[in-house]
C-alpha positions as CSV (number, residue, x, y, z in Angstrom):
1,X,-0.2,-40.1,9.9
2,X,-3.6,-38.5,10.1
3,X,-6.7,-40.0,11.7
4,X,-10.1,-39.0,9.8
5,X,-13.2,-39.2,10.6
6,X,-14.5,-40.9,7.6
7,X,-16.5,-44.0,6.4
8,X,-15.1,-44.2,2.6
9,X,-14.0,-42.7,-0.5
10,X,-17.0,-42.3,-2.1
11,X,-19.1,-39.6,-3.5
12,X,-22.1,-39.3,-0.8
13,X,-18.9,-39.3,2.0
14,X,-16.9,-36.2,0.8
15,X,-17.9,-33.0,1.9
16,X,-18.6,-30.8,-1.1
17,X,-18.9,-26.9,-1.1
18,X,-21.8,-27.4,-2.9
19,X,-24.0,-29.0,-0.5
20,X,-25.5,-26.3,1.5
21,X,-28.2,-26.3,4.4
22,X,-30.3,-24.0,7.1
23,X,-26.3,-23.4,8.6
24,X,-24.8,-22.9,5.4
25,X,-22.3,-24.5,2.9
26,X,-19.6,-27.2,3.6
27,X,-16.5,-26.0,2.3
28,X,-13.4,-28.5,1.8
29,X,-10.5,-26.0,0.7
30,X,-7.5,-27.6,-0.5
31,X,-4.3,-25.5,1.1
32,X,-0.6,-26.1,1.8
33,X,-0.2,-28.0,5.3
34,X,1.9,-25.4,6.7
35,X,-0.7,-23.2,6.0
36,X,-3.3,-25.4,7.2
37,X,-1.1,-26.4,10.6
38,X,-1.1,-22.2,10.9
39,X,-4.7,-21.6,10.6
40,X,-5.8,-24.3,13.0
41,X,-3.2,-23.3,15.5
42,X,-4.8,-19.6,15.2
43,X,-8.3,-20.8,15.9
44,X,-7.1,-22.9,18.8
45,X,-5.4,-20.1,20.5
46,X,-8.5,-18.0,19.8
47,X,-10.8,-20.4,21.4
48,X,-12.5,-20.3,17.6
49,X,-12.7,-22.8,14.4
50,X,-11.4,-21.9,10.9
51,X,-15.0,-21.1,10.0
52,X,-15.1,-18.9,12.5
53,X,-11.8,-16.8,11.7
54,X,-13.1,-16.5,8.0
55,X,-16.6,-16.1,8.4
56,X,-14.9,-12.9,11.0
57,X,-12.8,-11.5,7.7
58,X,-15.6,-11.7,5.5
59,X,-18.0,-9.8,7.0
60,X,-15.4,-7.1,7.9
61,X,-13.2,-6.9,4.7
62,X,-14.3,-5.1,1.9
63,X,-14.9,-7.7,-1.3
64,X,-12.1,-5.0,-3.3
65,X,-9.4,-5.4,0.0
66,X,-10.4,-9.0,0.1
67,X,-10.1,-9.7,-3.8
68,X,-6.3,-7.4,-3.5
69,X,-5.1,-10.0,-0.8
70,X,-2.7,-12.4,-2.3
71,X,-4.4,-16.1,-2.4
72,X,-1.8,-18.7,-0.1
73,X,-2.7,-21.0,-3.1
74,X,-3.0,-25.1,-2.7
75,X,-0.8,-27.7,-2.2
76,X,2.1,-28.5,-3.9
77,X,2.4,-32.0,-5.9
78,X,4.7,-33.2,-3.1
79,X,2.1,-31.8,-0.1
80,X,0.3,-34.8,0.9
81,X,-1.2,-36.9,4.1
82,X,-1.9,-39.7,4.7
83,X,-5.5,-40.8,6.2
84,X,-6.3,-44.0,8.0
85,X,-9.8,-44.8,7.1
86,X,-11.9,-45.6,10.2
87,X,-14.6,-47.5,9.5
88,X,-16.8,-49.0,6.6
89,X,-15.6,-51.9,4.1
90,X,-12.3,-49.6,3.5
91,X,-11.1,-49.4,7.3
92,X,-7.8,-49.7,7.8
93,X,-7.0,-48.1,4.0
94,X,-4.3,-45.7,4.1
95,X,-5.2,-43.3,1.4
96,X,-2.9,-39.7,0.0
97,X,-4.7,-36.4,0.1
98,X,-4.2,-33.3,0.0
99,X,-4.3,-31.0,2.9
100,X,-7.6,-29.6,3.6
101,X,-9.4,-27.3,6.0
102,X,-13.1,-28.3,5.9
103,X,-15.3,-25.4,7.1
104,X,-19.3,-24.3,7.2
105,X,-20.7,-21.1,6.2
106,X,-22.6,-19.3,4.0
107,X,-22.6,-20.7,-0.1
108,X,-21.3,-18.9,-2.9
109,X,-17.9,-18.4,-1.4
110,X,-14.6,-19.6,-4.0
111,X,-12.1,-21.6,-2.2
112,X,-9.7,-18.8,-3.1
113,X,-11.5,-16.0,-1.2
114,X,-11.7,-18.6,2.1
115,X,-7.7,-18.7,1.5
116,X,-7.7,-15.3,1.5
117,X,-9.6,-14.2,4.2
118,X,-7.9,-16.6,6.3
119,X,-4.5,-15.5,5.1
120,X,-5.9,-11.8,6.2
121,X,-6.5,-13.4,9.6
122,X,-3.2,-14.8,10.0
123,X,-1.4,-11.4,9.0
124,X,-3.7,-9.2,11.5
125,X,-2.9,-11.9,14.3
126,X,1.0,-11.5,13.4
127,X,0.6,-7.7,13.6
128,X,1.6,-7.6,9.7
129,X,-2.1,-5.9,9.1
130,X,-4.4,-4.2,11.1
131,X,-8.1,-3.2,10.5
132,X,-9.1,0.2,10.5
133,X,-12.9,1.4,10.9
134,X,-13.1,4.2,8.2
135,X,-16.2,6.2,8.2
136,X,-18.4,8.2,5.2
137,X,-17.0,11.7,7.3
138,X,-13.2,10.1,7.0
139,X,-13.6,9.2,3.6
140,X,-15.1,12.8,2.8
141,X,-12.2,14.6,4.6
142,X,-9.9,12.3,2.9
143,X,-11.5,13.2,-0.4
144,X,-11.6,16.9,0.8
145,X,-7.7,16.5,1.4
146,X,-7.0,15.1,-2.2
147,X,-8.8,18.4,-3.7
148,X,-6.8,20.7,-1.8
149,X,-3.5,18.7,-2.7
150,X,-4.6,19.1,-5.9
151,X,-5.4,22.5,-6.1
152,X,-1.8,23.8,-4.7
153,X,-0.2,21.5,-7.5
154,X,-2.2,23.7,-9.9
155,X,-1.5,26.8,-7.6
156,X,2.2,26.4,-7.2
157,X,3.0,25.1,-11.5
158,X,1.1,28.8,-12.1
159,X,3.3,30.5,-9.7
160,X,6.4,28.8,-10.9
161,X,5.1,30.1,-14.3
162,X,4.7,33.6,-12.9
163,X,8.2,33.6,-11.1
164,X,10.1,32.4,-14.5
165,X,8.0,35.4,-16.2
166,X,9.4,38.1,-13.8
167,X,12.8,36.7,-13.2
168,X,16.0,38.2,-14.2
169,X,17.2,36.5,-17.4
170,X,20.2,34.5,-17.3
171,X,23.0,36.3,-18.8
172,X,25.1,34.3,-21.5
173,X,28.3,35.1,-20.5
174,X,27.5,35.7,-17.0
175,X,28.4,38.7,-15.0
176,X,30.8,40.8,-16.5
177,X,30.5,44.6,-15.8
178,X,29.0,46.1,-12.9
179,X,25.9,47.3,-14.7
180,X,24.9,43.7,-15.1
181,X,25.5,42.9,-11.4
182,X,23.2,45.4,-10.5
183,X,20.9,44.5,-13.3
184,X,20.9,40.8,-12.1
185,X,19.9,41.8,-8.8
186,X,17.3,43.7,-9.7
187,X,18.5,47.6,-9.1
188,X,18.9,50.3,-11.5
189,X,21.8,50.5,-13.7
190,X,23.0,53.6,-12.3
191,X,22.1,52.9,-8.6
192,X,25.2,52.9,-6.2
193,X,23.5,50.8,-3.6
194,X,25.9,50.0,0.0
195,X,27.0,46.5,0.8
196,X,24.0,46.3,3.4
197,X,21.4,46.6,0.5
198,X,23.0,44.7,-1.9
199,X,23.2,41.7,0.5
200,X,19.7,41.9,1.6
201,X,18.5,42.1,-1.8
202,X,20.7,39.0,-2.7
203,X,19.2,37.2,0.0
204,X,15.6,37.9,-0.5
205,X,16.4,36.6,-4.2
206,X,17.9,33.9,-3.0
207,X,15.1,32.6,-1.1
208,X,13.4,32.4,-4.5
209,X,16.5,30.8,-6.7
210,X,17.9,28.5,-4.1
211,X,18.3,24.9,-5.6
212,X,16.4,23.8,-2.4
213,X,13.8,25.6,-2.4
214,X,10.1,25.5,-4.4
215,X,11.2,27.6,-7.3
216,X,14.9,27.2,-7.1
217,X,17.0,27.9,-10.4
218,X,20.6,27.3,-10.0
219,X,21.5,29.1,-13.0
220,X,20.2,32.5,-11.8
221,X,21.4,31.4,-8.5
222,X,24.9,31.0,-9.7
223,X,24.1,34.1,-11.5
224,X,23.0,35.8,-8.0
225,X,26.2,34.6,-6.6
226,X,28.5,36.1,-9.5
227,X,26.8,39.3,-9.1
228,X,27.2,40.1,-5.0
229,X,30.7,38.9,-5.5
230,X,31.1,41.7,-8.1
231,X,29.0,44.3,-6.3
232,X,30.7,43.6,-2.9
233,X,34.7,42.8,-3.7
């Protein structure tokens, strides 16, 4: 059972996010009491309060990071505590409630984005997210980086285009006579080449056609293939 600090259930005793001062807003943020139980325990082991872990996140975290974090949510209908009233004509009232984490700062804040930036606070503590100080220079060589990336995709599709333009067609039947083989690796029809050529011709080619590689064909590889086994048998 919870003890809480409170006089009674009405309106001028509940601390409202609306009600805001020289040291900011009151927030009372309905969560989940595991999650509440996790936050508190945070802030206790960092010598800190709840406020203190938010306020942290929010003036770090980018509104767009912040807004992309996934919000822990309230409680569920079952996820309730009970709280001995203290004092007043009430005292000694047991009343239901949901769980809460009651925090000052700044107004204009929605419950959600307190959920989430304390959420954030948990993950970084657990080592499941980590800050990183990114500067106008970083994001300029990152956006330097992007164009260059983009510029060999553009490069290599007008090489591939180039390559399929000066390649060898693919025979239909494949390699039947040897005037094809040599045709297929690029020599002369009447050329008598040795076996030392007509391997080192096959494996410049193949550096080109090679399934693996960037422009690989494996129809005029297997076309390659059919004609070094004619040229060389």
């Amino acid at each position: 059972m919870a003890i809480a600090d409170t006089t009674a259930p009405d309106e001028n005793n509940r601390v409202k996010s609306s009600s805001s001062g020289a040291t900011g807003a009151a927030y009372v943020v309905p969560c989940s009491s595991a999650f509440r139980d996790a936050v508190l325990r945070l802030a206790e082991k960092r010598h800190a309060s709840p406020s203190d872990l938010a306020r942290a996140v929010l003036l770090l975290i980018p509104r767009d990071i912040l807004a992309r974090t996934v919000d822990p949510g309230g409680p569920g209908p079952e996820d309730r505590e009970h709280v001995a009233l203290q004092s007043g004509a009430s005292r000694g009232r047991v009343l239901k409630r949901k769980p809460r984490l009651q925090m000052r700062l700044p107004a204009g804040y929605a419950h959600g984005d307190l959920r989430r930036a304390l959420a954030l606070a948990l993950s970084m503590s657990k080592g499941e997210a980590e800050l990183a100080v990114v500067t106008a220079a970083d994001r300029k060589a990152e956006a330097a980086v992007e164009r260059a990336r983009d510029e060999m995709a553009d490069e290599n599709t007008t090489l591939r285009g180039l390559v399929a333009d000066l390649a060898m067609p693919v025979l239909p039947r494949g390699i039947q006579t040897r005037s094809e083989a040599l045709f297929a690796l690029g020599f002369p029809p009447t050329a008598v080449p040795d076996n030392g050529s007509i391997r080192r011709r096959w494996r410049r080619m193949a550096m080109i056609y090679h399934p693996d590689s960037a422009f690989g064909d494996h129809d005029r590889m297997s076309q390659l293939n059919q004609a070094l086994e004619k040229l060389t048998q």
